[in-house]
N, C-alpha and C positions, 0 to 999 in steps of 0.2 A: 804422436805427431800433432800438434797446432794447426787450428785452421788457419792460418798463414800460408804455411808449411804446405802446410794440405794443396793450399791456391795453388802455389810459387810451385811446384814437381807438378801439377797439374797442366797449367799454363806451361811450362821448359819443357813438356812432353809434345805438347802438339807442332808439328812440323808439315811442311808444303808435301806430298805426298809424291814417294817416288816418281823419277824421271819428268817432274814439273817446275816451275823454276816460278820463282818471287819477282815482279819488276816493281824494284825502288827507281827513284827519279829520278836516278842516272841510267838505270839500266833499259830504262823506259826510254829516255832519253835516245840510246843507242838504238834499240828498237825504231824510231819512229823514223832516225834516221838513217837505216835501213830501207822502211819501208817507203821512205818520202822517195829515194831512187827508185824503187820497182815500182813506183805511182808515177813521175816524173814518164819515165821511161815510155810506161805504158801508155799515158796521154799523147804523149810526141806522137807515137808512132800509130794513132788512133783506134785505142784500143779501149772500149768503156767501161767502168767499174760492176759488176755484181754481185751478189751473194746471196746464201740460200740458207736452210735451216743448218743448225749444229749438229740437228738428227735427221736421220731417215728410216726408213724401210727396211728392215736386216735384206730383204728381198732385192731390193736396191742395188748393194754390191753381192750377192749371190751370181745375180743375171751374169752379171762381168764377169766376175775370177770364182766363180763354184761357191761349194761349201767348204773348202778348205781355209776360206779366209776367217770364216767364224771364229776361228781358236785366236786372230787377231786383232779382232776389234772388242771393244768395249758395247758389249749388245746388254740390253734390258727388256722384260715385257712390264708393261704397265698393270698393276694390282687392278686385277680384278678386268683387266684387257684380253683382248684376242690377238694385237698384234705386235711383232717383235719386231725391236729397234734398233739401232747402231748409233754412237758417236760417228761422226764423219771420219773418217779415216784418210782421204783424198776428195777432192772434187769432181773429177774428169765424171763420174755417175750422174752427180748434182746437177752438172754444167748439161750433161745432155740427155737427164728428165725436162732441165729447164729449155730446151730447142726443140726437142720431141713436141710439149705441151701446146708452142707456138709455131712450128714450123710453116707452117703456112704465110705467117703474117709478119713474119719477122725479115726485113731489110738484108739482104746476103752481098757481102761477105759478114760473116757476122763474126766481129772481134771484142772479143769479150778478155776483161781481167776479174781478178779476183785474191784479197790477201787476209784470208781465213783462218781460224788456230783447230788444226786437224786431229788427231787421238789413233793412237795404237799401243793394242795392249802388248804390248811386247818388253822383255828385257831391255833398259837403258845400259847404253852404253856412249863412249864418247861419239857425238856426233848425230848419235838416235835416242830420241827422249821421246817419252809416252805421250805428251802435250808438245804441238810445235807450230810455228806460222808457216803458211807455206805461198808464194804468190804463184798463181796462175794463168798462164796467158796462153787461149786458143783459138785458132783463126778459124771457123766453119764455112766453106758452102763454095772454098777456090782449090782447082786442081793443079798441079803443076810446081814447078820449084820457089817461085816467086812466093808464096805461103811460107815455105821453111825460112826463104831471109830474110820476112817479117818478120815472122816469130825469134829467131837469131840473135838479127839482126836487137830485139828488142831487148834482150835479156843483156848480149855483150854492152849495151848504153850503160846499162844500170850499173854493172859491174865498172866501169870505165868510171861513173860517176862517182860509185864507191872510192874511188883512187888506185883499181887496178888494174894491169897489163898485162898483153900477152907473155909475159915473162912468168907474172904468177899462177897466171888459170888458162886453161886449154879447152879448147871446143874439140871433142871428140867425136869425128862422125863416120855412120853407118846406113847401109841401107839391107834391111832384110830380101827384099827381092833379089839384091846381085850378091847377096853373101850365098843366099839361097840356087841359085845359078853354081857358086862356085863349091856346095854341101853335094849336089847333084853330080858334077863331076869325079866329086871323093866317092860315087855308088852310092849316097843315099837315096832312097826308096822316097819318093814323091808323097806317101804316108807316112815317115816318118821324121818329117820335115822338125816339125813343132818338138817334137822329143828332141834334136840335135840343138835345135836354138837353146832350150833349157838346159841342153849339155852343155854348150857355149857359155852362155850364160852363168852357170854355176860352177866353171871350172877351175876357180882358184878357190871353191869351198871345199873340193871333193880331193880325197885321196887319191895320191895316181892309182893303186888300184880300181877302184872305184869308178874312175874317172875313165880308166880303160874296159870294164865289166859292161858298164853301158852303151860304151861306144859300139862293142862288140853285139850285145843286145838289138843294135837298130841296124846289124849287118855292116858295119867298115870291116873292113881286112887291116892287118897290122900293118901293113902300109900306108892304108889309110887314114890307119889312128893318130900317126905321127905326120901324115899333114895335114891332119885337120887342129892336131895340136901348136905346129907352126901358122896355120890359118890364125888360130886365137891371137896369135903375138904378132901377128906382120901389122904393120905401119906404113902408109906410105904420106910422104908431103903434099901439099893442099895444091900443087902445080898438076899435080898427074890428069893424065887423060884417060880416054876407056881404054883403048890398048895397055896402058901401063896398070891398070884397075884389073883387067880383064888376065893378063898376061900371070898377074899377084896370084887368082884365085883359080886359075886354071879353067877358065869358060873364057863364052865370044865376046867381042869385042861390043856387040850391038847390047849383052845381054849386062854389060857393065854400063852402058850409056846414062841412067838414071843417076848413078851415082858422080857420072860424071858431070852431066848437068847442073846438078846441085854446088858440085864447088864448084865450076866456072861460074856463077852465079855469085856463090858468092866473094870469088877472089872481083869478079866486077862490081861488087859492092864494096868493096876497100875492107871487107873483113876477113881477107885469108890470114891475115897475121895472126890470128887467133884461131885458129881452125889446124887440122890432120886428120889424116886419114883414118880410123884403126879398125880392124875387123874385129877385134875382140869387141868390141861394143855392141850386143843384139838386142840389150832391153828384155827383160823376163817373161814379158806380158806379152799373153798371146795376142789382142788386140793389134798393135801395131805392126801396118799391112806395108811400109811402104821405109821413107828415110828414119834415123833412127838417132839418135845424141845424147851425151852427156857432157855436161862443164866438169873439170877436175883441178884443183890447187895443182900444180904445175910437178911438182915434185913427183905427188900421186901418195903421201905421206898421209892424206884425208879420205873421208869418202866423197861421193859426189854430191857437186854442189847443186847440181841441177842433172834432170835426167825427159826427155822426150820422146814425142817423133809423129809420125803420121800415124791416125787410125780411122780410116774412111770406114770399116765395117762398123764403128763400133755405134754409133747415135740409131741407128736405125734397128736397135738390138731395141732400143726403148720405145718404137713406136713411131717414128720420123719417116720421112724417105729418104734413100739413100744420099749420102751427104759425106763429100769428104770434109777431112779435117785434120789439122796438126796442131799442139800446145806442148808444154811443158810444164814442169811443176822447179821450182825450186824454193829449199827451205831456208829458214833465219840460221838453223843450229852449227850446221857444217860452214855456213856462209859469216857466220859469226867469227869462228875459231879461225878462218881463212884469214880474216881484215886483221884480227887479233895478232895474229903469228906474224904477219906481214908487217906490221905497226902503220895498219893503215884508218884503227881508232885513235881518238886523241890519248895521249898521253897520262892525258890527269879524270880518266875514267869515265867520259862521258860527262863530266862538268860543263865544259863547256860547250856543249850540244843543248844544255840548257834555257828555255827561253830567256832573254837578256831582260832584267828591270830597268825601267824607263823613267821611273823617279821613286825616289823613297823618301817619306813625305817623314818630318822630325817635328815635334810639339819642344820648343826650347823652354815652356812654363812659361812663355807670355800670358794673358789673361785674354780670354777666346780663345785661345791658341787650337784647344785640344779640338772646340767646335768647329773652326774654322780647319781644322787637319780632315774632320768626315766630309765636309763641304766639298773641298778642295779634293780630296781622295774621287765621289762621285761622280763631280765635273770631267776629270781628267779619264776616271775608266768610261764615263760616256764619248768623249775625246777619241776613247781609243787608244790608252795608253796603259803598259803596265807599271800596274802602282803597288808600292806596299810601303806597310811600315811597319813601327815597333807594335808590339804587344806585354812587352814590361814596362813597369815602373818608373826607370829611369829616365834622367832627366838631362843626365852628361853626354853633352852634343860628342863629346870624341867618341865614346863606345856608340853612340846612335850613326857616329858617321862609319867607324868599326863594322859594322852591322848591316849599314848599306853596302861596302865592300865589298861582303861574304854575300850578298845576294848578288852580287857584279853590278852595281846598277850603274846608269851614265849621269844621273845628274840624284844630287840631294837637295830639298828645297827646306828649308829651316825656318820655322815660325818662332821667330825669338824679340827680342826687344826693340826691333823696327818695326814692329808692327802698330807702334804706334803714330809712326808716319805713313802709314798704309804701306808697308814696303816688306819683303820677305826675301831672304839669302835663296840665292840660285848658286850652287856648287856643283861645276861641269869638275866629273870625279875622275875623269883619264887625266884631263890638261890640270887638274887641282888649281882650279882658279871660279873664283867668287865673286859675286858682282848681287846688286841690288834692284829687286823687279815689286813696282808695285804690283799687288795684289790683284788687282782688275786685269791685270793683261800674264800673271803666270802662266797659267793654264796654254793659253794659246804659244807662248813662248817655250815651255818647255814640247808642246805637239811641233811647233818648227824645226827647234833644234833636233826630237828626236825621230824625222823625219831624213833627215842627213845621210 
């Protein structure tokens, strides 16, 4: 084999490394605006930008969810170090080392965003990728339902902003305390609370036997395995009241109140059309003490787009005082395939999500020409405009004009044989019409028009 050879199988071998993805300038493109709505969003609804390291502390998410999580993060020790590290895997830790460290001095309510690229070493699969963005949005330091329809309230903007509708995506909500009300009545033991949520939870992983061996484990009766299997699947509409909540789960009417609060809440914020009930939603994570949600592509054909809820115990795990709070996380990948499937990206692949060129400056072989094109290029990016132009050889104004097309620009400016009267072609390239600007006043004239 030729060192050619050798390069060319060398170079065709190296590839992006499972479950991480390449962005070219269109996919970039889509990306950005993505996230320009969960930016948008989050400013409306006053909510400020942060972020934190890429690594932390293996200890860090230890504190949170055990030693169990170890086998799914991306963890390193530093050569010749003493302490072990992690890729971020999520933020919510990040977010409240970072309120712990200042808790004191820090302005409450404190609403904080954040749109970070998080790591899990986990098998890729459609929708879960080892590398992924995730935006973050958490309210700390207000108790009560008015928190969750901020936070909601902020997430369904973005989505709305994306181009989509309660037709496509659903607000699925939950509350752990009145699910928990209604596990108590099925005979669960006040200790084995946390075991039934992760039965709940995990119940469209597990085999029915399975799924029945543990139920039986934390003490149901077979009566009670099959309502708490009906519990998983009830549904109810975003009008209900606690009696109608309470009546579903088999507990009192007072002990259903929280949940009923929440969506009168938020049917009085004009967001019940996107909103339902469903008990099967409890969230994995022991953490969340209180309401509970996910977004899902409407079908349910997806995973979730977004997943939340309250966790007032958790900041005070790292050293705070106690402090409630609710956020959620939602990521690009799931939310991607959703807009995708929907055809609520452009059609011609994120092209046109492209920033738009604002003149594309052509040397037609006058004499200066080429000097007067850097000049002129300068002026106009100090201007504030974008500019480009050729980088070949040629000199044939139609493939030069060709060229600015393919960059979509709005206006070509042509330094060709009037430049001998001080004068240069202005070509506005939607309306294809031409007109003649002296020299001295371009620049300002092409900033007017392309202020329009």
């Amino acid at each position: 084999m030729g060192l050619y050879t050798r390069a060319m199988a060398s170079a065709t071998s190296h590839q992006a490394p499972k479950g991480t993805r390449d962005f070219y300038p269109r996919d970039m493109a889509i990306r950005r605006h993505i996230e320009g709505a969960w930016r948008h969003a989050s400013i409306i609804h006053g909510f400020e930008e942060i972020d934190g390291p890429t690594f932390e502390h293996l200890s860090l998410y230890t504190v949170k969810s055990g030693e169990g999580i170890v086998n799914e993060l991306f963890s390193f020790r530093r050569a010749g170090g003493e302490d072990d590290y992690a890729l971020r895997p999520e933020f919510t830790p990040t977010l409240a080392r970072m309120v712990a460290a200042r808790a004191g001095g820090l302005p409450q309510p404190i609403k904080w965003f954040a749109i970070p690229t998080h790591f899990r070493a986990e098998r890729p699969q459609r929708g879960r990728l080892r590398e992924f963005i995730q935006w973050n949005v958490d309210m700390v330091g207000v108790e009560g339902p008015q928190a969750e329809v901020d936070v909601l309230s902020t997430a369904i903007v973005a989505l709305e902003r994306l181009g989509l509708a309660p037709s496509d995506v659903r607000v699925k909500l939950s509350h752990r305390g009145v699910v928990a009300a209604g596990l108590r009545a099925l005979g669960v033991d006040a200790t084995r609370l946390a075991d039934a949520f992760t039965l709940l939870d995990r119940r469209d992983r597990l085999e029915p036997k399975e799924f029945e061996a543990r139920a039986l484990a934390i003490g149901l009766s077979a009566m009670a395995l099959e309502r708490l299997g009906d519990l998983a699947k009830t549904k109810l509409p975003i009008d209900s009241d606690a009696d109608k909540i309470a009546q579903a789960l088999g507990c009192g009417s007072e002990e259903a109140n929280p949940l009923a609060e929440l969506v009168r809440r938020l049917r009085d914020a004009g967001l019940g059309a996107w909103c339902d009930i469903d008990f099967g939603i409890v969230r994995g994570l022991a953490y969340y003490t209180g309401s509970v949600f996910e977004i899902h592509e409407a079908s349910g054909a997806e995973r979730a787009i977004a997943g939340g809820g309250r966790y007032d115990k958790l900041i005070e795990m790292f050293g705070a005082p106690p402090m409630p709070a609710v956020g959620f996380g939602m990521g690009d990948v799931v939310l991607g395939l959703v807009l995708k499937d929907r055809g609520k990206l452009p059609a011609d692949d994120g092209e046109s999500l492209l920033p738009r060129t604002d003149v594309f400056l052509i040397s037609a072989g006058a004499e200066f020409a080429d000097q007067l094109l850097a000049q002129l290029a300068a002026q106009m990016r100090r201007a504030g405009l974008h500019v480009r132009h050729t980088y070949k050889s040629t000199r044939n104004v139609g493939k030069l004009l060709s060229e600015a097309g393919k960059c979509r620009a709005r206006f070509a400016v042509i330094l060709g044989a009037e430049l001998e009267q001080g004068m240069v072609a202005l070509k506005d390239l939607d309306a294809n019409v031409q007109t003649l600007v002296p020299v001295a006043e371009i620049v300002s004239k092409v900033a007017s028009a392309s202020a329009i």
